[in-house]
FIMAR-388205 format. One line per 4 residues: number of its first residue (from 1); for each residue x, y, z of C-alpha. Coordinates in Angstrom, 3 decimals, always signed. Example, Ala and Ser with C-alpha at 12.3 -4.5 7.8 and 13.67 -1.06 7.14 Angstrom:
BEGIN
1) +12.300 -4.500 +7.800 ~ +13.670 -1.060 +7.140
***
This chain:
BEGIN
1) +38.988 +164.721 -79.876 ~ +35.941 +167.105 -80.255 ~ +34.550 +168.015 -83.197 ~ +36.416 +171.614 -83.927
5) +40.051 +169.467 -83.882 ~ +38.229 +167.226 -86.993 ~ +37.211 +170.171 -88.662 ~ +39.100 +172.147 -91.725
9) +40.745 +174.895 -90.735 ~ +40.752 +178.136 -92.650 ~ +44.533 +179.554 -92.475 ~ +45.640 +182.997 -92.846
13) +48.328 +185.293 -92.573 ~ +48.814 +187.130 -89.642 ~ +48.891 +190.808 -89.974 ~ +51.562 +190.988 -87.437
17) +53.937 +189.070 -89.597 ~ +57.037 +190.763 -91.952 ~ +56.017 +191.483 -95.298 ~ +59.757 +190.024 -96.539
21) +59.310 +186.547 -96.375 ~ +60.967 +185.809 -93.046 ~ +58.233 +185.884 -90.838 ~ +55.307 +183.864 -91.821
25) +53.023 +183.501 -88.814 ~ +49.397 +181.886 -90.080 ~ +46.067 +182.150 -87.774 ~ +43.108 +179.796 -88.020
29) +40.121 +181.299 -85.970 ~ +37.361 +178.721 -84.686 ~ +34.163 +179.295 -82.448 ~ +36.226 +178.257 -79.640
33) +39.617 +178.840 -80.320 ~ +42.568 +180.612 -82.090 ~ +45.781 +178.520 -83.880 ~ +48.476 +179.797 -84.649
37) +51.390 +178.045 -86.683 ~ +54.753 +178.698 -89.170 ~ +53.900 +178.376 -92.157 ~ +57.519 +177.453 -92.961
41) +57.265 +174.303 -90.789 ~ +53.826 +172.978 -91.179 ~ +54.735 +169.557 -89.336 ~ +55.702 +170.997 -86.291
45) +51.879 +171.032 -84.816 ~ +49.937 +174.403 -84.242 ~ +49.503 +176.363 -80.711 ~ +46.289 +176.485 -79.855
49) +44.933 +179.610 -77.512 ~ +41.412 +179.934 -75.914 ~ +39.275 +183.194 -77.785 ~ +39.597 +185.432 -74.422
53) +43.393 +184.547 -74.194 ~ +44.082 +185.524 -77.955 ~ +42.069 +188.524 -76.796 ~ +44.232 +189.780 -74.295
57) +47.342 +188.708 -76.217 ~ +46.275 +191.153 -78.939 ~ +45.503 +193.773 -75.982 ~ +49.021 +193.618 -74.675
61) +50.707 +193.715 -78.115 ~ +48.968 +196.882 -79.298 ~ +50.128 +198.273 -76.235 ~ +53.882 +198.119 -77.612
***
């Protein structure tokens, strides 16, 4: 375990998710990485995505 997985994590909510309730995607950025996780079912653990590949998945969603 490095020393970014012992470290707090600052959560917040995604601006891609519904403003009604239903959808509650969270995002904690770190200097290496991007985690993503429901905030509905905090024990299931958190994806995890590498900067550049949060980069392009951002790309290719603003692309509709």
């Amino acid at each position: 375990m490095n020393t970014e997985d012992r470290a707090p994590l600052s959560w917040f909510k995604s601006s891609y998710s519904g403003d009604e309730g239903g959808e509650c995607v969270e995002v904690a950025v770190t200097e290496q990485s991007v985690r993503i996780r429901d905030s509905k079912d905090l024990a299931r653990p958190a994806l995890t995505i590498g900067r550049d590949g949060w980069t392009r998945f951002i790309r290719h969603v603003g692309r509709g």
